[in-house]
DRENPA-3360 file (N, C-alpha, C; in nm, 2 decimals, always signed):
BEGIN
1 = XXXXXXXX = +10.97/+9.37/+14.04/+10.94/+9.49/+14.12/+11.05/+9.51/+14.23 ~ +11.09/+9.61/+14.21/+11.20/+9.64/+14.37/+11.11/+9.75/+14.49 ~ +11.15/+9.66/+14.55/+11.11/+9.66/+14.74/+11.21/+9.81/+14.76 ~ +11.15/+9.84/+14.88/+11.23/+9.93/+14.98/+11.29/+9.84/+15.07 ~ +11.21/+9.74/+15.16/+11.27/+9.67/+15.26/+11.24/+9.51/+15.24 ~ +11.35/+9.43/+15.31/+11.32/+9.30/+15.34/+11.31/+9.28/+15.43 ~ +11.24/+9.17/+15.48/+11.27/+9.05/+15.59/+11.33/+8.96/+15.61 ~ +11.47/+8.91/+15.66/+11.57/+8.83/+15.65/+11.55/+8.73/+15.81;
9 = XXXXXXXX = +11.56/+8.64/+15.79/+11.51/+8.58/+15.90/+11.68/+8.49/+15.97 ~ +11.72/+8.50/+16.04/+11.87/+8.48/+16.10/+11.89/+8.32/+16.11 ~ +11.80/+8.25/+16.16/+11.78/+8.09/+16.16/+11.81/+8.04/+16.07 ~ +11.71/+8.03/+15.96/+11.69/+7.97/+15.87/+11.82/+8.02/+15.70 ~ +11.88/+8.17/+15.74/+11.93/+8.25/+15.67/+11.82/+8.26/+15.50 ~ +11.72/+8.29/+15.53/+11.64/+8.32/+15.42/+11.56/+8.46/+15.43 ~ +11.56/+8.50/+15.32/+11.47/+8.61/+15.29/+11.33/+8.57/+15.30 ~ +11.30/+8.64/+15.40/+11.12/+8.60/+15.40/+11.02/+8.69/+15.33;
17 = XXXXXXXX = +11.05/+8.77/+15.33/+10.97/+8.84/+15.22/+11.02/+9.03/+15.18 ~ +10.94/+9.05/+15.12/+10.93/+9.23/+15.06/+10.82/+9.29/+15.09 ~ +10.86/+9.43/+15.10/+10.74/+9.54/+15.14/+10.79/+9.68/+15.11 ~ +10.71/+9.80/+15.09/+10.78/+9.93/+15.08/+10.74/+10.01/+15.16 ~ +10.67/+9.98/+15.27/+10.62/+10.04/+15.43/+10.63/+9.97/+15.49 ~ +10.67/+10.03/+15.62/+10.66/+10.02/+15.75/+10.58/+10.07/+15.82 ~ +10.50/+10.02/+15.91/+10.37/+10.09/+16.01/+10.40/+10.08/+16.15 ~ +10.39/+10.14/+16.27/+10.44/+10.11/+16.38/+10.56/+10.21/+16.45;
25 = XXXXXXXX = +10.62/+10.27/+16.39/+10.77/+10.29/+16.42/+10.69/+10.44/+16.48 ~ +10.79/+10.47/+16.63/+10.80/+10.63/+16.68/+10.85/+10.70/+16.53 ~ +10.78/+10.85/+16.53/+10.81/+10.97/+16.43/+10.99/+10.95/+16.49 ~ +11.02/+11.00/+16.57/+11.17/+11.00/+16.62/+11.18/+10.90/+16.76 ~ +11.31/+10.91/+16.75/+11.36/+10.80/+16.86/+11.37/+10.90/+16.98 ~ +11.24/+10.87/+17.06/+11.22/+10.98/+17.20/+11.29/+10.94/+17.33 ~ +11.35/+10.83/+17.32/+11.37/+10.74/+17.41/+11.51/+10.65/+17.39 ~ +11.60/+10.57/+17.47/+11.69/+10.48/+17.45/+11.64/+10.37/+17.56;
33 = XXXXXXXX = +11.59/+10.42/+17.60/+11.56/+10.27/+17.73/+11.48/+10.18/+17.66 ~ +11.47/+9.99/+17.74/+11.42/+9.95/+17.64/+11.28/+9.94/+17.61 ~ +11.21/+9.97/+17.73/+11.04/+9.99/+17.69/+11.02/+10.07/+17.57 ~ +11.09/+10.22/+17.55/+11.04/+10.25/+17.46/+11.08/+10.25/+17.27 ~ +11.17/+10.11/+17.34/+11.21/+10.05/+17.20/+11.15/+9.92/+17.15 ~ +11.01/+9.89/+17.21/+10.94/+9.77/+17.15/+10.85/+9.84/+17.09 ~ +10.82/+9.75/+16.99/+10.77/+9.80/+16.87/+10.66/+9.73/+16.81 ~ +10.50/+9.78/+16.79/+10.45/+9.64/+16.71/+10.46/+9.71/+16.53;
41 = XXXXXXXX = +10.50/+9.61/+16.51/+10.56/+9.69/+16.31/+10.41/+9.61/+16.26 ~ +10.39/+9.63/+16.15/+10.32/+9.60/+16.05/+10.38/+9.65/+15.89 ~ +10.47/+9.51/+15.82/+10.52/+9.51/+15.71/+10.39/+9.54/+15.60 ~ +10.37/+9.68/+15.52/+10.21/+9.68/+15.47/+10.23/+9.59/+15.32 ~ +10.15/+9.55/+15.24/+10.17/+9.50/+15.19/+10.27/+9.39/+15.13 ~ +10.25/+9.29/+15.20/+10.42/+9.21/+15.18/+10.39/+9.12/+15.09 ~ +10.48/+9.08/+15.01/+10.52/+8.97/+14.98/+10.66/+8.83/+14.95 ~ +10.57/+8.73/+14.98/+10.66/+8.68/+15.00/+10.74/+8.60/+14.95;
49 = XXXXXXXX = +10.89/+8.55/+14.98/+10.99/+8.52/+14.86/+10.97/+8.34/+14.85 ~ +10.98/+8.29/+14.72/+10.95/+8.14/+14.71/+11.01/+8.08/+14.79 ~ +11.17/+8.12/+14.81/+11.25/+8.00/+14.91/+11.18/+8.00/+15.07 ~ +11.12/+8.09/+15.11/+11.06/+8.08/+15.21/+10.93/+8.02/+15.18 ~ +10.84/+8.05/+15.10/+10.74/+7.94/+15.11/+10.77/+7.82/+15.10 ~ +10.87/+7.77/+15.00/+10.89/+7.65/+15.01/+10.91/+7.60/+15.15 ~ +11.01/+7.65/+15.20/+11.06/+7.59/+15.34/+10.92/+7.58/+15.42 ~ +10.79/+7.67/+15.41/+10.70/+7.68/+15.52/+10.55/+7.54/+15.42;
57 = XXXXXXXX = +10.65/+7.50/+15.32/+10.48/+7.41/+15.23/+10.44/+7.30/+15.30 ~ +10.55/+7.23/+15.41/+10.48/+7.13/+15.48/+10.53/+7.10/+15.61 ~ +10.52/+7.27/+15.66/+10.61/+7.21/+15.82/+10.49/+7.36/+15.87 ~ +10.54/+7.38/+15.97/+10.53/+7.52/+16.08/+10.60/+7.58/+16.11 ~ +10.71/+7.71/+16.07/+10.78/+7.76/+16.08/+10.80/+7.87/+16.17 ~ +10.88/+7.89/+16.27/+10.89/+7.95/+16.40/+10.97/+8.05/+16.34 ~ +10.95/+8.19/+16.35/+11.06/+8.31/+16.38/+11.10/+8.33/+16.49 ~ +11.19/+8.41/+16.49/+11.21/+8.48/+16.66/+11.30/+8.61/+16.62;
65 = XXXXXXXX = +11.44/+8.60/+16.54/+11.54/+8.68/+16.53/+11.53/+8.73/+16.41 ~ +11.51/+8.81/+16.36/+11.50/+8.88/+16.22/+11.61/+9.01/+16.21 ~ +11.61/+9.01/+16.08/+11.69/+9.17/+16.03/+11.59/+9.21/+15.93 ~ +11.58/+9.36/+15.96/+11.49/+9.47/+15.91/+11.62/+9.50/+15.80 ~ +11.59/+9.48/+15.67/+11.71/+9.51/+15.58/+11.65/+9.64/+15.49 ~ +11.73/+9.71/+15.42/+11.72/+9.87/+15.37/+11.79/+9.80/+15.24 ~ +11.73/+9.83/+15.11/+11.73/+9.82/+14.96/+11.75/+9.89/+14.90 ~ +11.85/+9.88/+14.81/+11.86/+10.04/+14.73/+11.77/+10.02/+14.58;
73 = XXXXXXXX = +11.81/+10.08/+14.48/+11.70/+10.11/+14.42/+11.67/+9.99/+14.32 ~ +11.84/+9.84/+14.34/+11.83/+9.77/+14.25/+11.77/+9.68/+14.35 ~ +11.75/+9.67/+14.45/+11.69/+9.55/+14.54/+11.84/+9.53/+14.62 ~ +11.97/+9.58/+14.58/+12.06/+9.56/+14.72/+12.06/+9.58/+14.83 ~ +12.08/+9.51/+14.94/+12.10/+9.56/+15.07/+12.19/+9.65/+15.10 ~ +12.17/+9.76/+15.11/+12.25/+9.87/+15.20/+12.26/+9.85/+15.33 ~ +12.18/+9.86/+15.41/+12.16/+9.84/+15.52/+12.07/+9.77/+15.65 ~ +12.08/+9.71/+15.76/+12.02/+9.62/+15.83/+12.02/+9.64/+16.01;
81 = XXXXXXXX = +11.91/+9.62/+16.00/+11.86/+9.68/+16.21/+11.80/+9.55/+16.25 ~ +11.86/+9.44/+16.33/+11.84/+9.39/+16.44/+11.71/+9.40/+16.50 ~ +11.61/+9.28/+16.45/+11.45/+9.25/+16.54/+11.43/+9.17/+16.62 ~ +11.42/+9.16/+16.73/+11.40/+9.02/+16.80/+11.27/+9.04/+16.87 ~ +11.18/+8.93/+16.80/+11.07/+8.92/+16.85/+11.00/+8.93/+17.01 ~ +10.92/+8.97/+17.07/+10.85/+8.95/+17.18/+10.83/+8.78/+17.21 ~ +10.77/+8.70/+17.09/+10.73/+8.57/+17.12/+10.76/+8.56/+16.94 ~ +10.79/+8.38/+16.98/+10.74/+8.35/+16.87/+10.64/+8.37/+16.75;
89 = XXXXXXXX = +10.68/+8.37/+16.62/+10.57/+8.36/+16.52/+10.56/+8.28/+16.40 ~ +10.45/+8.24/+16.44/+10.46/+8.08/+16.32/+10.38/+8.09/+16.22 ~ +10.47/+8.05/+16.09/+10.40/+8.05/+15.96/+10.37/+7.95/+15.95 ~ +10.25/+7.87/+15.84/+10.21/+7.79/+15.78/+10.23/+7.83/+15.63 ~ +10.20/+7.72/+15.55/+10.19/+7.73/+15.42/+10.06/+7.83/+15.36 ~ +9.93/+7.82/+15.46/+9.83/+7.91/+15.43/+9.82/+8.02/+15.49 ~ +9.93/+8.09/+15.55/+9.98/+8.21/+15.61/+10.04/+8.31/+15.51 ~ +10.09/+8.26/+15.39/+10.18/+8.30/+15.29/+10.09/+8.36/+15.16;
97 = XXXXXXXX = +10.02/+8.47/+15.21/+9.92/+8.54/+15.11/+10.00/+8.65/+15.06 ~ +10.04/+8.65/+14.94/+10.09/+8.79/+14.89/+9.99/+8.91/+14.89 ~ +10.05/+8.99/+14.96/+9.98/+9.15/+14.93/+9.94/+9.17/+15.05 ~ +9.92/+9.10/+15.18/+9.84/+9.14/+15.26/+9.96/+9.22/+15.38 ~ +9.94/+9.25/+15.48/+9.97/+9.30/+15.60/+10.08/+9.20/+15.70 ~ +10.18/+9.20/+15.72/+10.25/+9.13/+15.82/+10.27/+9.16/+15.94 ~ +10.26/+9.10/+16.04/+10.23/+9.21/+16.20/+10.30/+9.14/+16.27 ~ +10.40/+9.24/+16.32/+10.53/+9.11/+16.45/+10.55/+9.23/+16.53;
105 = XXXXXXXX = +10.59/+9.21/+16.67/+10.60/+9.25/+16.79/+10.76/+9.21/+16.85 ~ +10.81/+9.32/+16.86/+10.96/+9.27/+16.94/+11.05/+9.42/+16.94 ~ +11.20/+9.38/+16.93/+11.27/+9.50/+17.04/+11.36/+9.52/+16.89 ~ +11.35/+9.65/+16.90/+11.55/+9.70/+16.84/+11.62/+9.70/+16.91 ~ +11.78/+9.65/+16.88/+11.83/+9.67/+17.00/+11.87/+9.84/+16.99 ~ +11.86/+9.86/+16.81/+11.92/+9.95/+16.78/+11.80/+10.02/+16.74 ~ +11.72/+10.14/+16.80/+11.62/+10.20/+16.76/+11.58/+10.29/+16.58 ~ +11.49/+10.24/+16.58/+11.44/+10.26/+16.44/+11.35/+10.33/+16.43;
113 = XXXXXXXX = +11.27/+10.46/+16.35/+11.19/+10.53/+16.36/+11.16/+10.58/+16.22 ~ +11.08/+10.67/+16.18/+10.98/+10.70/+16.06/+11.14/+10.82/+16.05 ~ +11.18/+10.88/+16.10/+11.28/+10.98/+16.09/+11.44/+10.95/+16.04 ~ +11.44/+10.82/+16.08/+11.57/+10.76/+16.00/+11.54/+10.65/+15.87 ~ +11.41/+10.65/+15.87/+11.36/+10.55/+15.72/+11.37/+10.66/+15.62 ~ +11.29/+10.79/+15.62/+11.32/+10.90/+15.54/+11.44/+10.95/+15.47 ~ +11.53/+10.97/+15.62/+11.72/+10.96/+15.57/+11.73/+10.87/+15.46 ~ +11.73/+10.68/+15.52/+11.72/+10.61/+15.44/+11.72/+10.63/+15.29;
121 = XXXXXXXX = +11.57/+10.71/+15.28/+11.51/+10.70/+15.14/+11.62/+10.83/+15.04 ~ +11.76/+10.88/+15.09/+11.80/+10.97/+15.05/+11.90/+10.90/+15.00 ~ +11.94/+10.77/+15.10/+12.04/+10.67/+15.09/+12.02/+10.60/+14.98 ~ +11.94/+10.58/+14.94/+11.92/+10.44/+14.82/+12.00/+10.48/+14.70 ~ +12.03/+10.59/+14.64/+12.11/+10.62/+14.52/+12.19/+10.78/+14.53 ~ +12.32/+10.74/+14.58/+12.37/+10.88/+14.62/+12.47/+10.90/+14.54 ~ +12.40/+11.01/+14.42/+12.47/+11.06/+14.32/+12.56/+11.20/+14.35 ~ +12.49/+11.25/+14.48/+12.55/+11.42/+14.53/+12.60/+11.41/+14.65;
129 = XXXXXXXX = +12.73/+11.51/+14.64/+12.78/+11.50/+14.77/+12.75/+11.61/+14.81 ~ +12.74/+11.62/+14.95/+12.70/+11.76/+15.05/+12.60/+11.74/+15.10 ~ +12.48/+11.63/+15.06/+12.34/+11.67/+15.08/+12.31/+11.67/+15.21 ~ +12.44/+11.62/+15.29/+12.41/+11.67/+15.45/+12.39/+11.82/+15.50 ~ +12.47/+11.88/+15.40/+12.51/+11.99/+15.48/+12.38/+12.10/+15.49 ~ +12.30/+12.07/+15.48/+12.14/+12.13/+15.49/+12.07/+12.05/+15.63 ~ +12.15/+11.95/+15.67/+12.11/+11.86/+15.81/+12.07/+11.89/+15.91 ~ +12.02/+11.91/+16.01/+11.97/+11.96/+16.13/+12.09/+11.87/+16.25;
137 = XXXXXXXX = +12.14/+11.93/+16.33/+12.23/+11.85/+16.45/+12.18/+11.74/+16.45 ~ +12.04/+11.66/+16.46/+12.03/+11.56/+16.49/+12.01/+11.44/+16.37 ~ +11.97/+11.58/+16.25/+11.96/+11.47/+16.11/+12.12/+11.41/+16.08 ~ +12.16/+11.49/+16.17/+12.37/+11.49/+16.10/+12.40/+11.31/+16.17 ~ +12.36/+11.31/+16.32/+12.36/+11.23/+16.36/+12.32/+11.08/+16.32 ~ +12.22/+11.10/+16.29/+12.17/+10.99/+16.20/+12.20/+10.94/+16.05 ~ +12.24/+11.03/+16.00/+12.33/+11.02/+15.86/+12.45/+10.93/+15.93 ~ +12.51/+10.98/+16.00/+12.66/+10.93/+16.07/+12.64/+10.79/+16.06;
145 = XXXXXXXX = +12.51/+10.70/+16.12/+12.49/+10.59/+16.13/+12.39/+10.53/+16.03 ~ +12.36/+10.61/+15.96/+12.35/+10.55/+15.79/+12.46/+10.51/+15.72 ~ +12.55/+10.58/+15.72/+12.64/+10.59/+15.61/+12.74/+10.49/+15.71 ~ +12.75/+10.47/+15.81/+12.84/+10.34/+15.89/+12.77/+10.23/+15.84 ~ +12.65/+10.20/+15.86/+12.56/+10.12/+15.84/+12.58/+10.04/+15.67 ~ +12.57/+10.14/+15.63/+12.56/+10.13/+15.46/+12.76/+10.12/+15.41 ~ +12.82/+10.15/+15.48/+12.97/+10.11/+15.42/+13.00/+9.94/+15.47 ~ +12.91/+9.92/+15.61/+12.95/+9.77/+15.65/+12.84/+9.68/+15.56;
153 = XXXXXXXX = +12.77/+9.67/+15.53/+12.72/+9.62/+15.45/+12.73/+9.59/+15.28 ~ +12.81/+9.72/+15.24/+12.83/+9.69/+15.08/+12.95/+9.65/+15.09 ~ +13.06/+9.66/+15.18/+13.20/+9.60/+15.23/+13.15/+9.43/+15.21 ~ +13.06/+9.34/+15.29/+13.00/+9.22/+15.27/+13.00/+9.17/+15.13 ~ +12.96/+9.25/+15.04/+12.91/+9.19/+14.90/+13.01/+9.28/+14.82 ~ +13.15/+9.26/+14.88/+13.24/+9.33/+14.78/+13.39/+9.32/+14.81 ~ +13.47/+9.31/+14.71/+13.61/+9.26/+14.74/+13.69/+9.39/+14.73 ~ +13.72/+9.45/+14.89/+13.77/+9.59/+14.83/+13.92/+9.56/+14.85;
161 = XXXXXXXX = +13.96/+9.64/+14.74/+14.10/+9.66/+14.73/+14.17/+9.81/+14.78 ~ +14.24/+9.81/+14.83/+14.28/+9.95/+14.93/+14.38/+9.99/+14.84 ~ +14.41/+10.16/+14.74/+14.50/+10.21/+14.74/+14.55/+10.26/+14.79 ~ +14.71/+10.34/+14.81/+14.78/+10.38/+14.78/+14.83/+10.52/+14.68 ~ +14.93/+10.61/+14.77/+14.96/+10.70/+14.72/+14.91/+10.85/+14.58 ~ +14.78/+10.84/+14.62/+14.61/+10.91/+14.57/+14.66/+11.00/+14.65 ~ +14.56/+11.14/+14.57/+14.54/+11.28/+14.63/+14.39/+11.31/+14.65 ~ +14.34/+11.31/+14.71/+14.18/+11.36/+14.75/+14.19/+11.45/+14.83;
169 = XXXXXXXX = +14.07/+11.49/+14.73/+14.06/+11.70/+14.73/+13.91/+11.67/+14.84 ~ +13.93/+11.71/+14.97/+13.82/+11.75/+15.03/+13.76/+11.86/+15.01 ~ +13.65/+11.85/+14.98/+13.54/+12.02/+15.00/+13.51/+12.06/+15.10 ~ +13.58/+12.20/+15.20/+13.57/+12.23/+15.30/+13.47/+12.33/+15.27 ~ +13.42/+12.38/+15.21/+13.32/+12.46/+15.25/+13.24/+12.46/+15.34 ~ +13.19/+12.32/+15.35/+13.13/+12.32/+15.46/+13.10/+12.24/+15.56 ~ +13.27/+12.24/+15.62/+13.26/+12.16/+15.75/+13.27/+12.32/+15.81 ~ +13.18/+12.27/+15.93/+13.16/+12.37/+16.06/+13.19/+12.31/+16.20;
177 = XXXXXXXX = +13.25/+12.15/+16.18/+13.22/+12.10/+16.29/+13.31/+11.92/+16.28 ~ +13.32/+11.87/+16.35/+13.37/+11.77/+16.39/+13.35/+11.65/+16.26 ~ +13.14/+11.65/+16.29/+13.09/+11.56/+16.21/+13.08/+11.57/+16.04 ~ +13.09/+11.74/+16.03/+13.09/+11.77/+15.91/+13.18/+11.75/+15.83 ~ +13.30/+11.73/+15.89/+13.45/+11.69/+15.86/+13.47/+11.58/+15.81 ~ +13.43/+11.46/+15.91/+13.44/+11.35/+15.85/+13.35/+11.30/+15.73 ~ +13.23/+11.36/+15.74/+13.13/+11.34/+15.56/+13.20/+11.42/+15.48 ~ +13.28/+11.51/+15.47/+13.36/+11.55/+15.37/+13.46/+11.44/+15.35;
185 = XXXXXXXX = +13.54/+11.44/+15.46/+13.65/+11.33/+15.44/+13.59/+11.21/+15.38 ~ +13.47/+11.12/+15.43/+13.44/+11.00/+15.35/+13.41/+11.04/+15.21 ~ +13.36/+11.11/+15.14/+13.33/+11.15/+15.06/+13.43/+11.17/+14.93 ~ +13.53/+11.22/+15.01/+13.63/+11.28/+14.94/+13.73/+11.10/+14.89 ~ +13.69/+11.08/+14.97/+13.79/+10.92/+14.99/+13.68/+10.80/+14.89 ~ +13.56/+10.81/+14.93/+13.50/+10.68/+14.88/+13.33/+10.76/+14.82 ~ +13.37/+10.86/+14.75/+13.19/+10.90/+14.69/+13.11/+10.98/+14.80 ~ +12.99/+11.01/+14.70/+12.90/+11.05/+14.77/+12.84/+10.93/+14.91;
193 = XXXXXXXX = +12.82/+11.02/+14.99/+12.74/+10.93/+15.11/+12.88/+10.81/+15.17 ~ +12.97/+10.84/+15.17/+13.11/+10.76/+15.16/+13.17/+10.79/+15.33 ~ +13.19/+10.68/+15.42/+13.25/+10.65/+15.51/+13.40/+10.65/+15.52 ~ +13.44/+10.73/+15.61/+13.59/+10.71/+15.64/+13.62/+10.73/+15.77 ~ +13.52/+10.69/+15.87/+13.54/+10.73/+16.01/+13.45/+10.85/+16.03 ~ +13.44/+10.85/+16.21/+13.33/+10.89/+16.27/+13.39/+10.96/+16.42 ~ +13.52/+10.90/+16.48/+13.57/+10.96/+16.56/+13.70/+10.92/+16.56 ~ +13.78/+10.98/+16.65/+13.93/+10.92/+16.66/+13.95/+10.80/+16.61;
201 = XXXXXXXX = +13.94/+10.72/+16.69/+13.95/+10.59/+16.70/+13.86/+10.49/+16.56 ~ +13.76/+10.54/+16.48/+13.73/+10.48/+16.39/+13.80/+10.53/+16.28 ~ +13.84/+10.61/+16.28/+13.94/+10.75/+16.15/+14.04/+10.63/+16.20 ~ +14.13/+10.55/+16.31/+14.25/+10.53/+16.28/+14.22/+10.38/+16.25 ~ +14.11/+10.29/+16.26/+14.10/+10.16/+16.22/+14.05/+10.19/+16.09 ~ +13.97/+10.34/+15.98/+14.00/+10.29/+15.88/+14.13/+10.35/+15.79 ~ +14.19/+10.42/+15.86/+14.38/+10.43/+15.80/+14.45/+10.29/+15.79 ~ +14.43/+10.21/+15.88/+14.45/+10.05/+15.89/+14.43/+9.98/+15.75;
209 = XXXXXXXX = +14.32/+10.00/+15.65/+14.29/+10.00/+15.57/+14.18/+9.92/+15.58 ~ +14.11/+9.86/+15.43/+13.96/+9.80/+15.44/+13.85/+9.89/+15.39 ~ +13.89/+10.02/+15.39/+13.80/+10.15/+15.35/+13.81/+10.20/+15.18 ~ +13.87/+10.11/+15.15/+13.88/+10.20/+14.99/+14.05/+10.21/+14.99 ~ +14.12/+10.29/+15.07/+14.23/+10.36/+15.04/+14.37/+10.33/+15.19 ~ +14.46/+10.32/+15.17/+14.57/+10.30/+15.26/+14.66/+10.38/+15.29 ~ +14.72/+10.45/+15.40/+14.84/+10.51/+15.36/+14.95/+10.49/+15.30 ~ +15.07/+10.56/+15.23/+15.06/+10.68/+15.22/+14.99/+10.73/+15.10;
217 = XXXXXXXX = +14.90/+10.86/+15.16/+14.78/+10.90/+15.06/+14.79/+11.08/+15.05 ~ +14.77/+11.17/+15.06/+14.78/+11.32/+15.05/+14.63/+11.33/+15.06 ~ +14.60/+11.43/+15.15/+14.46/+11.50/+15.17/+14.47/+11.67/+15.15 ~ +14.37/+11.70/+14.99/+14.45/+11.89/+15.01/+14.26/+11.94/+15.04 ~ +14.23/+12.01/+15.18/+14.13/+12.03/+15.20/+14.17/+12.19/+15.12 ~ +14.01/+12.21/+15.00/+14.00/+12.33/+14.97/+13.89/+12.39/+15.02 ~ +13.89/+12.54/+15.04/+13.81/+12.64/+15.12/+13.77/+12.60/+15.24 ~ +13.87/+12.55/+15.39/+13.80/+12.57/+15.48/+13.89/+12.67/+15.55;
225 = XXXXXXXX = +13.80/+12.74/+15.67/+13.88/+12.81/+15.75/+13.85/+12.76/+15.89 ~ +13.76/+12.69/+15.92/+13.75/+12.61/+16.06/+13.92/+12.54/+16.15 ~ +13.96/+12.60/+16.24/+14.10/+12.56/+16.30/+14.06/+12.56/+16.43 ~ +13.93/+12.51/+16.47/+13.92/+12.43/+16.61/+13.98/+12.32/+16.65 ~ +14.03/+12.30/+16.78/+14.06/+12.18/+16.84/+14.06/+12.07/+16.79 ~ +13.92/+12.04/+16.79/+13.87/+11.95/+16.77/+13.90/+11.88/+16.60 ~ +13.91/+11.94/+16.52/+13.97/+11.93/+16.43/+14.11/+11.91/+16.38 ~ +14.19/+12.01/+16.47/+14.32/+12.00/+16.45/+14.38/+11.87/+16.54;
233 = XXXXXXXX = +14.31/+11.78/+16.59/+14.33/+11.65/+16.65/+14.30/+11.53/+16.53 ~ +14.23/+11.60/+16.46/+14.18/+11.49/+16.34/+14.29/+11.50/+16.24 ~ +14.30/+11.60/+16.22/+14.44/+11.63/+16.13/+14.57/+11.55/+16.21 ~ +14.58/+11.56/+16.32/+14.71/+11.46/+16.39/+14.70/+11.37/+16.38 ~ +14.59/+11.31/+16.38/+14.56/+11.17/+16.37/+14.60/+11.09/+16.22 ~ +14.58/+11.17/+16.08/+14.57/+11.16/+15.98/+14.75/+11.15/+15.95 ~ +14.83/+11.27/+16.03/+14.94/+11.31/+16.01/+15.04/+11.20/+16.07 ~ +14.98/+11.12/+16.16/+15.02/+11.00/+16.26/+15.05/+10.89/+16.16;
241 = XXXXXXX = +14.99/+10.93/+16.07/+14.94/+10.78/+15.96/+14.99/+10.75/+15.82 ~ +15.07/+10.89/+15.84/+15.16/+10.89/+15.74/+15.05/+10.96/+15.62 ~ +14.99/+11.05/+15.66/+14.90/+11.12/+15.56/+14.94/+11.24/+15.56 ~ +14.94/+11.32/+15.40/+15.02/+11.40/+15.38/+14.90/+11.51/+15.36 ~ +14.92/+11.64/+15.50/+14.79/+11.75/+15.48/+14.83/+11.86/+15.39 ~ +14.75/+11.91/+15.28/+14.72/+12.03/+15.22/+14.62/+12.12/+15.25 ~ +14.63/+12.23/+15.29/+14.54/+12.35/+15.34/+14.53/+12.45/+15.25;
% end
């Protein structure tokens, strides 16, 4: 059976178990301070993985630091959010009931909510490109740090090799905007749901290479008419890098 999420436990480096809900989490992240980023979660139906029972069949096992990990549809990790418990929580060996409820108390550093699990669930197999461009300002924002999220992670479990001298055709239709730019641009460079930078300074560490592709490369954007500022700075950036623009 494939899970939606695991439980990775940072100590021990084991998978502690599987679940396909989450219970607990704010609808949206209303807040950045940290009160209103403690959280009590409840993993609904978990179960749990053998190498952690084993490790828990004749001791008492203490958590404290966990990662909330995101699965795509084969059981990969795409992506992973930082738990750190309120207090300790200790398993036994008769603690380890498959199917039931898991309940732990602690902080994101990086806030998590029922509104970016949903995104998530768009994440798990991204066969189409554009599907942001229906996004709302703040759904755009949270894609932004899915799709960061989800390139540093399959970077992990993958030996990328960076080309050279490639033409990728961006689809301008529909950038309107800074952020819409760069989901085209990743897209165009590395697939659907595909990362290639997020602002200046991430656009020029991944021209550095590590992202799929290295300069010198040609970019020929078709159908945009957007020639703000803000844009024509990303273009210099690109042009800085020995990237060759088509309009």
């Amino acid at each position: 059976m494939n899970y939606k999420y695991s439980l990775f436990d940072e100590v021990s480096n084991l998978i502690i178990g599987h679940c396909d809900n989450i219970a607990g989490l704010l609808e949206t992240n209303i807040s950045e301070t940290a009160d209103e980023d403690y959280y009590d979660l409840s993993f609904i139906n978990f179960h749990f993985n053998a190498d952690f029972k084993q490790l828990c069949s004749n001791r008492k096992y203490p958590i404290s630091n966990l990662y909330i990990l995101i699965l795509d549809h084969c059981g990969n990790k795409i992506g992973n959010y930082y738990f750190v418990l309120n207090t300790q929580k200790v398993f036994t060996s008769l603690d380890l009931k498959d199917g039931q409820d898991v309940n732990i108390a602690g902080y994101h550093p990086i806030a998590l909510s029922m509104e970016i699990l949903r995104l998530w669930d768009l994440g798990r197999e991204l066969k189409q490109k554009n599907i942001w461009s229906q996004f709302t300002n703040r759904q755009r924002e949270i894609w932004m740090e899915i799709i960061r999220n989800r390139d540093n992670c399959c970077k992990i479990s993958s030996n990328i090799k960076d080309i050279t001298n490639q033409t990728y055709y961006v689809d301008g239709r529909h950038i309107t905007d800074k952020i819409s730019f760069y989901f085209a641009l990743g897209e165009s460079i590395n697939g659907p749901g595909g990362y290639f930078g997020g602002c200046l300074d991430s656009l020029s560490d991944c021209l550095c290479g590590g992202f799929g592709v290295k300069p010198p490369f040609t970019i020929e954007i078709n159908g945009f008419a957007n020639k703000s500022e803000i844009i024509e700075n990303i273009l210099e950036v690109l042009n800085e890098h020995n990237v060759k623009i088509k309009l």
